[in-house]
N, C-alpha and C positions, 0 to 999 in steps of 0.2 A: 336311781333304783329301777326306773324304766326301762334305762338301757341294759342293765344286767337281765332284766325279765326277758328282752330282744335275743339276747344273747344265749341264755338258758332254754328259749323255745328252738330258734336254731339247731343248736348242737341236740336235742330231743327230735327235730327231725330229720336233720342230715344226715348226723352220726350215724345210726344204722347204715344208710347206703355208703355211706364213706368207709365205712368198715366190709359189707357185703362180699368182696372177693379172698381169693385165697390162692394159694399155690402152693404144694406141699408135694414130696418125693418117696418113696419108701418101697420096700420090699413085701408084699402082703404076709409072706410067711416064709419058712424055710424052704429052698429051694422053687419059689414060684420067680418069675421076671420080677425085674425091677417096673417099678408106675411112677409117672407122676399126674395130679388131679389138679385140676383148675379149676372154680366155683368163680363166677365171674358173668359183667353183663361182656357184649362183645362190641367191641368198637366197631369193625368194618370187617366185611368179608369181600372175598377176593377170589373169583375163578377163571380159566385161561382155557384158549385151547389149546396147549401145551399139555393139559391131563392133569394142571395143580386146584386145587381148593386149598387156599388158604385164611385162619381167621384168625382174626388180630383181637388181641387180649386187651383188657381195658384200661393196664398200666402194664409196662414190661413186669418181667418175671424173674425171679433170682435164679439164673442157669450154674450157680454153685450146688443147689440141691439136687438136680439132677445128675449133675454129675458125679456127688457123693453114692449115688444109686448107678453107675455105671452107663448110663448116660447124656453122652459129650452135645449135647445139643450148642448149635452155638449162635441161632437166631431166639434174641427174647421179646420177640416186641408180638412173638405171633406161633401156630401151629397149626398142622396142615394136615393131607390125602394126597397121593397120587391117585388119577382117575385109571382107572383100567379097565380094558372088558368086565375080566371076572368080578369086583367090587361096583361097578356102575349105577347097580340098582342102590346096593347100599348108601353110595355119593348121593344119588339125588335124596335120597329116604334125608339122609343128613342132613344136606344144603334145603329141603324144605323145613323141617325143624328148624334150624337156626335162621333162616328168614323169615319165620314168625316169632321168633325168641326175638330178634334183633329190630323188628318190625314195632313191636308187644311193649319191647325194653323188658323183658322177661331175663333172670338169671341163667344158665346153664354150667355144665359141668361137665368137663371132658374128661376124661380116662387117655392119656398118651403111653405107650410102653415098647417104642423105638425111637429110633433119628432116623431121618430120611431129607437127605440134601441138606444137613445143616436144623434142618427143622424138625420139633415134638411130631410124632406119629398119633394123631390123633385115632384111636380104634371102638372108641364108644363116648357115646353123646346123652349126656337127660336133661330135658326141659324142667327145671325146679320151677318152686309157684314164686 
């Protein structure tokens, strides 16, 4: 009986964070772009001076649903930015958010609504609690 009580407290607290992520693709309304939204802690983040950020999801991602949304994404282990002048502030404003998300072990939530090299176009980020 013990070890079922072991067992039952377990799954009461893992279960939530074992469930915690998401990945989901959709159209918001008629005629707006296709999205897709990740809810997720983040495994590792990755910048270059090459002009990439990229950040890695906390289990890969089913790129069938993106695709059914018209976007052919074909890395899933991760999503990204190009850095560029014109976006640069945005990049940092970003990459400091998610290195205290990732810092925290805090959840976040991207917004992607292109491909870029293969990769989700990440274009908005929120720090959930």
């Amino acid at each position: 009986m013990l070890k079922y009580s072991f067992v039952l407290l377990a799954l009461v607290l893992f279960a939530p964070n074992a469930l915690a992520w998401s990945f989901e693709c959709r159209r918001a309304s008629a005629g707006q772009e296709p999205f897709c939204k990740y809810i997720g802690n983040i495994k590792r983040l990755y910048i270059n001076d090459n002009g990439v950020l990229l950040v890695y999801f906390e289990r890969p991602v089913d790129l069938s649903k993106a695709k059914i949304v018209g976007l052919s994404a074909k890395v899933n282990k991760s999503a990204g930015i190009k850095i560029t002048e014109k976006n640069r502030f945005y990049v940092d404003k970003v990459f400091a958010l998610l290195l205290a998300a990732k810092s925290h072990e805090k959840q976040v939530s991207f917004h992607m609504n292109a491909v870029e090299d293969g990769y989700l176009k990440i274009d908005r980020v929120w720090l959930d609690d």
